[in-house]
C-alpha positions in Angstrom: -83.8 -84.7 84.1 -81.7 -82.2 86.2 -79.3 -85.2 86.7 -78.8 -86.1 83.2 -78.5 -82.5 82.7 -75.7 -82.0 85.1 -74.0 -84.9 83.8 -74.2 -83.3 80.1 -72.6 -80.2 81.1 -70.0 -81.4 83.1 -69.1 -83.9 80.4 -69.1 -80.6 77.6 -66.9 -78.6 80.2 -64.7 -82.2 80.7 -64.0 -82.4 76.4 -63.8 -78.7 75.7 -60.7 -78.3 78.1 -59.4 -81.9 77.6 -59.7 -82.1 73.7 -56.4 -80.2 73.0 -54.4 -82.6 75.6 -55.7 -85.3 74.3 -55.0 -84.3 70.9 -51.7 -83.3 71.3 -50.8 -86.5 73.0 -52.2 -88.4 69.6 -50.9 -85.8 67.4 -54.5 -85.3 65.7 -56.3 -82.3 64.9 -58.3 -81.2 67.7 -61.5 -80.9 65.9 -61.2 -84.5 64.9 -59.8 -85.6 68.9 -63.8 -83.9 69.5 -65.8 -86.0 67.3 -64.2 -89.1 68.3 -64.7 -88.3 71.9 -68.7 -87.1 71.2 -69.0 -90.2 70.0 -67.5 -92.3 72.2 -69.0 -90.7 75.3 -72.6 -90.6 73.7 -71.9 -94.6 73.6 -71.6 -94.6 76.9 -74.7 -92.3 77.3 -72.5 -89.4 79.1 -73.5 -87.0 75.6 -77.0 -87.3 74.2 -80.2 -86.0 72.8 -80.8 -82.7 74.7 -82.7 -79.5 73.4 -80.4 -76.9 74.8 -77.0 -78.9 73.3 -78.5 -79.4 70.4 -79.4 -75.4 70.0 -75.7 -74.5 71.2 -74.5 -76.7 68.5 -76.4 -75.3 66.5 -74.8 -71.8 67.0 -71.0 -73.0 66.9 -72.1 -74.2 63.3 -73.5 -71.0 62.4 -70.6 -69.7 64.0 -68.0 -71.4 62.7 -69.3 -70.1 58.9 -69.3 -67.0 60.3 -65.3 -66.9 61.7 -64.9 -68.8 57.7 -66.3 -65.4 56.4 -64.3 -63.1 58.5 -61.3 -65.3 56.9 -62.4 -63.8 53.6 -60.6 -61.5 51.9 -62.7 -59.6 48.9 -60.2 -57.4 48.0 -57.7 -60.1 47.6 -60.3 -62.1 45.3 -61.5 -58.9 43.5 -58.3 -58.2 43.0 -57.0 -61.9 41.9 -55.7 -62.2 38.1 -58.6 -63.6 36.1 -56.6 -66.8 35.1 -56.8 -67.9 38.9 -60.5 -67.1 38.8 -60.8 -68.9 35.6 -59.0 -71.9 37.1 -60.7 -71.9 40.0 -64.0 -72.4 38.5 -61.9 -75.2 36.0 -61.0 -76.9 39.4 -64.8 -76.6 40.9 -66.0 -77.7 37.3 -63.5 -81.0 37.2 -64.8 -81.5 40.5 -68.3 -81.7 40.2 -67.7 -84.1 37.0 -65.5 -86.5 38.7 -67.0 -86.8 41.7 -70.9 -87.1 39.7 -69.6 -89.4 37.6 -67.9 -91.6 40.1 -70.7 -91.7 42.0 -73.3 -93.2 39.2 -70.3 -95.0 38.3 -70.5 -96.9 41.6 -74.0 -96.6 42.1 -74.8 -94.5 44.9 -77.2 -93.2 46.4 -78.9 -90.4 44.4 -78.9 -88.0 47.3 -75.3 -89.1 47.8 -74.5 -88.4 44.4 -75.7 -84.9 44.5 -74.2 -84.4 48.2 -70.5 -85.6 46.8 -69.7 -82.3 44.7 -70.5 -80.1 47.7 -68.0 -77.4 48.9 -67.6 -75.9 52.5 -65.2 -74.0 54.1 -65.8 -74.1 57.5 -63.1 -76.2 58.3 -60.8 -74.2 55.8 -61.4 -71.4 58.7 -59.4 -74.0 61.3 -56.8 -74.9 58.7 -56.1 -71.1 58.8 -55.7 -70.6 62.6 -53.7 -73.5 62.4 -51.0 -73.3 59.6 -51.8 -69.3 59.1 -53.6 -67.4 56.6 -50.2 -66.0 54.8 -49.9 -70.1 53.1 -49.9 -69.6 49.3 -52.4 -72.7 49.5 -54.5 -71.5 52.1 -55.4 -67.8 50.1 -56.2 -70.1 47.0 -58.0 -72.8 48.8 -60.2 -69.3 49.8 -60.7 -68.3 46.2 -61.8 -71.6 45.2 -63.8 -72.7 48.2 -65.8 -69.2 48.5 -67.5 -70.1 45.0 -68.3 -73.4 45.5 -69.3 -72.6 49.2 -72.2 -70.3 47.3 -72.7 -72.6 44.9 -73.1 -75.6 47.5 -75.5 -73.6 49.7 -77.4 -72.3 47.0 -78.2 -76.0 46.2 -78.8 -77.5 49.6 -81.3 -74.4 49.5 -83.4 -75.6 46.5 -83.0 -79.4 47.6 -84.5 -78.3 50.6 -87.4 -76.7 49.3 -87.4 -79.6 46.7 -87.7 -82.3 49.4 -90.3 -80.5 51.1 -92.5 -79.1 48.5 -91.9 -80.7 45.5 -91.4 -79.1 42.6 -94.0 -76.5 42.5 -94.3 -72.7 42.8 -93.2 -72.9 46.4 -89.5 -73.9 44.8 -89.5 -71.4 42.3 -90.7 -68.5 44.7 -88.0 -69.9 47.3 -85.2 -69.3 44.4 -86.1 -66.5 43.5 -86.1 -65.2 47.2 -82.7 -66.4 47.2 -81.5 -64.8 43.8 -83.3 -61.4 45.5 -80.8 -61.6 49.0 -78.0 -62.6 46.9 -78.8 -59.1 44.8 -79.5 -57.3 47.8 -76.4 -58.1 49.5 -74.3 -57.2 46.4 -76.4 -53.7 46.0 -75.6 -53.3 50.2 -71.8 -53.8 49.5 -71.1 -51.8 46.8 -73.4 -48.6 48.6 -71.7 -49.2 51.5 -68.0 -49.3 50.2 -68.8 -46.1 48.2 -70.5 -44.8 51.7 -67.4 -45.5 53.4 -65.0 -44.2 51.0 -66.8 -41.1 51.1 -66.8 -40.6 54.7 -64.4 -43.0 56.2 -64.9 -41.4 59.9 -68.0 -43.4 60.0 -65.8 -46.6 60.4 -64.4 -44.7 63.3 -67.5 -44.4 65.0 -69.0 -47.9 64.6 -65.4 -49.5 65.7 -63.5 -46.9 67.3 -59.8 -47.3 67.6 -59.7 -46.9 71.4 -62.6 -48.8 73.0 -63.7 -49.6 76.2 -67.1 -50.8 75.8 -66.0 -54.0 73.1 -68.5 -51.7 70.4 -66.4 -53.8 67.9 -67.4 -57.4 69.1 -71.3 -55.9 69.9 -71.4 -54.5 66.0 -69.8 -57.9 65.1 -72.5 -60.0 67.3 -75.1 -57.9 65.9 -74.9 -58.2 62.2 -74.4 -62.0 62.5 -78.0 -62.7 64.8 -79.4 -59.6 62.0 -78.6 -61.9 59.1 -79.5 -65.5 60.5 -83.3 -63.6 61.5 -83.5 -62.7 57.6 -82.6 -66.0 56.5 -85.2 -67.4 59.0 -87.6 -64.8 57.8 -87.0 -65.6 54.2 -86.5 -69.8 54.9 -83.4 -69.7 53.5 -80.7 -71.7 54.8 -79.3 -69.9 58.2 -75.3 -70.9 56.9 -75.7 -68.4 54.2 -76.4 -65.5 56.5 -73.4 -65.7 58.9 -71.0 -66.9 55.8 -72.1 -63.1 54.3 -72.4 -61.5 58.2 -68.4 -62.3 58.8 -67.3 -61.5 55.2 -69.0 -58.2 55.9 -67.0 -57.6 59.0 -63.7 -58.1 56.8 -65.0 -56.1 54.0 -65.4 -53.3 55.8 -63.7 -53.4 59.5 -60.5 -54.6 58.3 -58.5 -52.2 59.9 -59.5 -53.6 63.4 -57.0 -56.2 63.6 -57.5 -57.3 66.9 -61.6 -57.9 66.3 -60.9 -61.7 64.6 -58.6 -62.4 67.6 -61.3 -61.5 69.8 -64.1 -63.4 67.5 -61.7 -66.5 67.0 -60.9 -67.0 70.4 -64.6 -67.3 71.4 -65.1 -69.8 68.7 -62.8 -71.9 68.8 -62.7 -71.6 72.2 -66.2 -72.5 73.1 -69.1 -73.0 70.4 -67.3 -74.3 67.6 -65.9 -77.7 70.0 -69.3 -78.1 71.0 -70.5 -78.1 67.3 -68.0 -80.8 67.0 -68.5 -83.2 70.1 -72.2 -82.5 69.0 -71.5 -84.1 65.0 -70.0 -86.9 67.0 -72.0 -87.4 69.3 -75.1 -87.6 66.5 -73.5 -91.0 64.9 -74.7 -93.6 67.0 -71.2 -95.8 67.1 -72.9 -99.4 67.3 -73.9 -98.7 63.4 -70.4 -99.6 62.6 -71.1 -103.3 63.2 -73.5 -102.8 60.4 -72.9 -104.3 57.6 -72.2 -102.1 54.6 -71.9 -98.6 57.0 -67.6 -99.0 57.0 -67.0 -100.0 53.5 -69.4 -97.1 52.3 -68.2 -94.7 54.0 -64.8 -95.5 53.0 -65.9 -96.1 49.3 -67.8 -92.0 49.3 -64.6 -90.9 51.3 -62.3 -92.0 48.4 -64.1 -91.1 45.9 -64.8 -87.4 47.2 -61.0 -86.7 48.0 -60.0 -88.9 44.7 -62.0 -86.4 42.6 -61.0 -83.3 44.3 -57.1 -84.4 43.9 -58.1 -84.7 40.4 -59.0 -81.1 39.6 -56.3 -79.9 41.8 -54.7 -80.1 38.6 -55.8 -77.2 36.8 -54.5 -75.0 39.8 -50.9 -76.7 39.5 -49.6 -74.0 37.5 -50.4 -71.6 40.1 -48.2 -72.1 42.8 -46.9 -75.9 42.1 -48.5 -79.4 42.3 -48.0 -79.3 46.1 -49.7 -76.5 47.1 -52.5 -77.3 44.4 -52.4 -80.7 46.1 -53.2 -78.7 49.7 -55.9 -76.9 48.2 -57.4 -80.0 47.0 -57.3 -82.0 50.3 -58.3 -78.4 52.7 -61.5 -78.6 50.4 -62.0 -82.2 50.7 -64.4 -81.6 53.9 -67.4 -80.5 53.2 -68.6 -81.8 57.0 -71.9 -79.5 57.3 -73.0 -79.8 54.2 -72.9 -83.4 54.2 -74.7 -83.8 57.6 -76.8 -81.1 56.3 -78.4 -83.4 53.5 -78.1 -86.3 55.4 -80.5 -85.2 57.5 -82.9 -83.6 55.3 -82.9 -86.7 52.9 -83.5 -89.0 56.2 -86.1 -86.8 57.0 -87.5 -87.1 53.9 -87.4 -90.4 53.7 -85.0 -89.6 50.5 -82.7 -91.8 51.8 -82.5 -94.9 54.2 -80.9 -95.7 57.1 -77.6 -97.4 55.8 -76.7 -94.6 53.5 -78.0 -91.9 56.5 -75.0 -93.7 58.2 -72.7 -94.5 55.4 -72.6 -90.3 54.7 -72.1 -89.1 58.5 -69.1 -91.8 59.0 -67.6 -91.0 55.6 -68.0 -86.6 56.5 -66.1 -87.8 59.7 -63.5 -90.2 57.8 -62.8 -86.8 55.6 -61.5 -85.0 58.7 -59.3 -87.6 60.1 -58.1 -88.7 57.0 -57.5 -85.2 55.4 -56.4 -82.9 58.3 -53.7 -85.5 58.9 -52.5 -85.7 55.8 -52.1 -82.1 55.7 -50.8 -82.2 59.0 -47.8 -85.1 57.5 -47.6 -82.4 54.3 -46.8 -79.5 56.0 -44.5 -80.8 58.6 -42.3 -82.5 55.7 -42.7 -79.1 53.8 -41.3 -77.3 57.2 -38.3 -79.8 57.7 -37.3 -79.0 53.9 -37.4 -75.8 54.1 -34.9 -75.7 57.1 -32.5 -77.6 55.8 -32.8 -75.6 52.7 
């Protein structure tokens, strides 16, 4: 036990500092250099089933929605013109009928079907530290992604509760705990900004400018473990929470610019590779020799980027087809969500084995397939706009 433990941590230490090497040399994204490699060292039994990874993991995911929060912007979307809001919700609304439709079209799995339209934008919050959060695309891809986000969590909540209980008064009662938080947290924010507005010395105080104990970072730490207690309090899901704790932190402690270097930097740095060697290392690689795993997962993969390129249309008129083309593909990549479901229809016994696997391999074939696409989009876009 101590031995395989040794050998798990080395092995973590060996990918997080290797990963970007290695990805550099491919010229992949580095989050999808660190599923490959979970996987391919869990084949050879290096990465595996172990309590403490799979807590840590755990964490970086949480994590991870929480850095995608601090990446939010509510004065920006407050502020938006209604037509982008309007379109927004067009896009989302497009969405949701192309990719529902393709899917009964095909016929898929049910739980597949209702995992398809699903929005997350974790992921979106590595496209940022990446290609910057000034890109026309990227403030959009925000707007968009930050209702579906709600939306999608909002339903993997009651699907949840559906899968466990059934529909019965446990489902309603765990809705409308969920429709209570959701008016709670609005009622917090607007006392709050008035609070604030009112005395704005208190911001002072709970982040001073010049700091030498890191208050910001403790404050920061703080809210996000407060809010993931409440959602384990209320059984809610735990994503919700530190989505809300980091949009929170850029609500209100925006004028500490140095506080999402600080937070970034130990995400991306440290929990949020693990959360991705761990994805990897959760897909047992001999599946792929089984027959049907490849060509569904390549069939949902399609069909979930297909449908989102689709709506992209409604938000062409807002800065061109191209960028509306980038917004499209950054929220093609809904990879918690859809390992999210995947497990709780498995668990369920919702959904069987093949399409268990056919949904993890086709959330993985997103990231590759997208985040290099982007990558080929933006360095064309970059080579025109020097010789321009």
């Amino acid at each position: 036990m101590i031995h395989t433990s040794i050998t798990l941590i080395l092995t973590l230490s060996l990918l997080i500092w290797g990963s970007p090497f290695m990805a550099k040399f491919l010229r992949l994204p580095i989050p999808a250099v660190e599923i490959i490699l979970g996987s391919l060292f869990a084949y050879f039994g290096l990465v595996g089933d172990n309590q403490y990874f799979d807590l840590i993991a755990e964490v970086g995911f949480l994590y991870l929605m929480f850095l995608a929060g601090m990446e939010v912007d509510l004065k920006q979307i407050t502020r938006s013109p209604k037509s982008i809001i309007r379109k927004s919700i067009l896009f989302l609304s497009l969405m949701t009928f192309f990719s529902v439709g393709s899917g009964l079209l095909f016929g898929l799995n049910g739980i597949i079907v209702i995992s398809m339209p699903l929005i997350s934008i974790g992921l979106l919050a590595s496209l940022s530290k990446t290609y910057g959060k000034e890109q026309p695309w990227i403030k959009l891809a925000f707007i968009a992604g930050i209702l579906g986000e709600i939306i999608s969590i909002a339903v993997l909540t009651i699907f949840d509760a559906a899968s466990t209980t059934g529909v019965t008064f446990a489902l309603v009662e765990k809705i409308g705990y969920l429709s209570a938080f959701m008016l709670t947290v609005y009622v917090l924010y607007r006392f709050l900004n008035l609070l604030f507005w009112w005395f704005p010395e208190l911001k002072n105080i709970l982040v001073p400018e010049f700091d030498t104990s890191d208050q910001d970072i403790r404050l920061a730490m703080a809210l996000f473990f407060i809010l993931i207690s409440v959602m384990l309090a209320l059984e809610l899901e735990l994503a919700l929470g530190s989505f809300i704790a980091g949009v929170a932190i850029s609500a209100f402690f925006h004028h500490e610019k140095e506080l999402e270097k600080k937070m970034s930097s130990l995400g991306f740095g440290f929990l949020v590779p693990l959360f991705f060697i761990h994805v990897g290392a959760s897909f047992d690689i001999r599946s792929l020799a089984v027959e049907g795993v490849v060509t569904g997962a390549l069939l949902i993969t399609f069909l979930m980027i297909l449908a989102r390129v689709l709506a992209a249309i409604a938000l062409k008129h807002i800065h061109g087809s191209k960028e509306a083309l980038l917004v499209g593909l950054s929220l093609s990549m809904p990879l918690t969500l859809l390992v999210a479901v995947a497990t709780i229809g498995y668990e369920t016994k919702l959904l069987d084995l093949l399409s268990y696997y056919q949904l993890i391999l086709a959330s993985i074939f997103e990231i590759l397939l997208v985040m290099v696409t982007i990558k080929i989009l933006q360095s064309k876009k970059s080579t025109q706009d020097q010789s321009s």
